[in-house]
Legacy VTK file of the C-alpha trace (Angstrom):
# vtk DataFile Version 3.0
C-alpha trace
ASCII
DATASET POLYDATA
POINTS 128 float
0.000 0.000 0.000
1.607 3.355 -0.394
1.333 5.659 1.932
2.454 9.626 1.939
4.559 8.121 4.740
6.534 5.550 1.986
6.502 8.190 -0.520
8.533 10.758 1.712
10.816 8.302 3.175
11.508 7.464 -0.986
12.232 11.259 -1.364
14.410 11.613 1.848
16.739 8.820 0.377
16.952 10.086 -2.946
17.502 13.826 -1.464
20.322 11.957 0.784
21.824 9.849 -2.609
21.997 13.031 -4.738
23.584 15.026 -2.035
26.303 12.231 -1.545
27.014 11.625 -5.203
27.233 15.895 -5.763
29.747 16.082 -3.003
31.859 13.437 -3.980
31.744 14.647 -7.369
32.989 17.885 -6.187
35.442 16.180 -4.498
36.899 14.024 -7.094
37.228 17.126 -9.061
39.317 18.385 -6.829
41.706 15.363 -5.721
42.171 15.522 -9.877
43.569 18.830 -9.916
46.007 18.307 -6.539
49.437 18.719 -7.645
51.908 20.863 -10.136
51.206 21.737 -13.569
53.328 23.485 -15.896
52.512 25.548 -18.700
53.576 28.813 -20.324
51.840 31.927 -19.575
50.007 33.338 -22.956
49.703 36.795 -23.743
45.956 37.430 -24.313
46.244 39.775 -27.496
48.516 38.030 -29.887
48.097 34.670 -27.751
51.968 33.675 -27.861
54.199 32.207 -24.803
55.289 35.192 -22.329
56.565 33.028 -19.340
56.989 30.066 -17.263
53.739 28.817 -15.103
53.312 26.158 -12.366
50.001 26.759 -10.747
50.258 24.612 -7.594
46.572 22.714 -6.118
46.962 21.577 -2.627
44.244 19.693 -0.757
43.176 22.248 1.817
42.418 24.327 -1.142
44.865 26.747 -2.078
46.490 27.748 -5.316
49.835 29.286 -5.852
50.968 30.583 -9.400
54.646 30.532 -9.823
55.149 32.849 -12.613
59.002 33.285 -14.344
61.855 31.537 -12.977
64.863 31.966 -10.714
64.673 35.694 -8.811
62.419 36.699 -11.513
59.745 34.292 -10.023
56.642 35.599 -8.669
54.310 34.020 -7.008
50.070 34.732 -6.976
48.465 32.838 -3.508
44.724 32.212 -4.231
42.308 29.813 -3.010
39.760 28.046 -5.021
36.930 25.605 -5.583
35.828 23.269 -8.078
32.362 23.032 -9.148
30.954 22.150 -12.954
33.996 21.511 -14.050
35.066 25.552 -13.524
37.808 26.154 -11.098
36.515 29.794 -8.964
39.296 31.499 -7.530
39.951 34.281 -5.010
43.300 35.844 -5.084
44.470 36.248 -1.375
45.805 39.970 -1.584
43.274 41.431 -3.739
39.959 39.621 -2.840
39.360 39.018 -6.899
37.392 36.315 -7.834
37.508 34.683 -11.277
35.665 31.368 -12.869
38.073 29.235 -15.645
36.679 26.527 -17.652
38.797 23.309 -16.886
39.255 19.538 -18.047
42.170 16.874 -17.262
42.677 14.656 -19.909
45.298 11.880 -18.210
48.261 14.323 -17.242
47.318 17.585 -19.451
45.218 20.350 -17.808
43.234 22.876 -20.057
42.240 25.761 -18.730
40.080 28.144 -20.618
40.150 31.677 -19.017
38.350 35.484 -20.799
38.472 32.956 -24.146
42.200 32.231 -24.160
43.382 28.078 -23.296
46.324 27.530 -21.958
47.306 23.879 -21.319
49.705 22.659 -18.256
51.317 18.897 -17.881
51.599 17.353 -14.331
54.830 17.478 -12.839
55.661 14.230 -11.146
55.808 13.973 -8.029
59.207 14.035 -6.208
60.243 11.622 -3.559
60.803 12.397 0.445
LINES 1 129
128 0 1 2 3 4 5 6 7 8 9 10 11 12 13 14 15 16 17 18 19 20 21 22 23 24 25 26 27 28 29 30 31 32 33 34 35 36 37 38 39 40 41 42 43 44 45 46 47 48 49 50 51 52 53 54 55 56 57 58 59 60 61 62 63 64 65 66 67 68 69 70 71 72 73 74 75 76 77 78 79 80 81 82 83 84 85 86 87 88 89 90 91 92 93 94 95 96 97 98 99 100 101 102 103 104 105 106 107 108 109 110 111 112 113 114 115 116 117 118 119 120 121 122 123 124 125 126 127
């Protein structure tokens, strides 16, 4: 027999289930992206290679930006978020917030960002 009492215990779980598979998506997302990427910083007129990039994902959900090499280097600190497969940062210093279009593809990261894709390659990870 059903009862309003069957049919809201059947909505409950499938609240619960969709809930559980959203966060773990989220979460998956964002154990992917955990790691250093390298890349080369484009310029966003003529679209050629200006610089050196590793962004930097750590688990508690911070991103750093190494941009240029050796005392030249300069580094952005940012956290961020994954959600939709768009990566939303906010840049520590500044408070900005952007949204970048993302997808892994085995080690290769493409990030699109105001139209312009840059790709990065996963740096392995070195040994303790």
């Amino acid at each position: 027999m059903i009862t309003i009492q069957n049919i809201l215990k059947q909505v409950l779980i499938a609240s619960t289930l969709l809930m559980v598979c959203s966060c773990s998506s989220t979460n998956s997302e964002k154990t992917a992206l955990v790691g250093k990427w390298e890349g080369s910083l484009k310029d966003s007129t003529s679209g050629d290679s200006l610089e050196k990039i590793i962004l930097e994902f750590t688990t508690n959900g911070e991103l750093r930006q190494h941009l240029g090499e050796g005392q030249l280097q300069n580094t952005i600190e940012s956290e961020y978020e994954v959600k939709n497969g768009q990566i939303i940062t906010i840049e520590k210093e500044t408070k900005e917030r952007d949204k970048s279009s993302y997808n892994i593809v085995n080690d290769t990261l493409t990030i699109v960002y105001e139209g312009l894709t840059n790709t990065y390659i996963k740096l392995k990870q070195e040994k303790e």
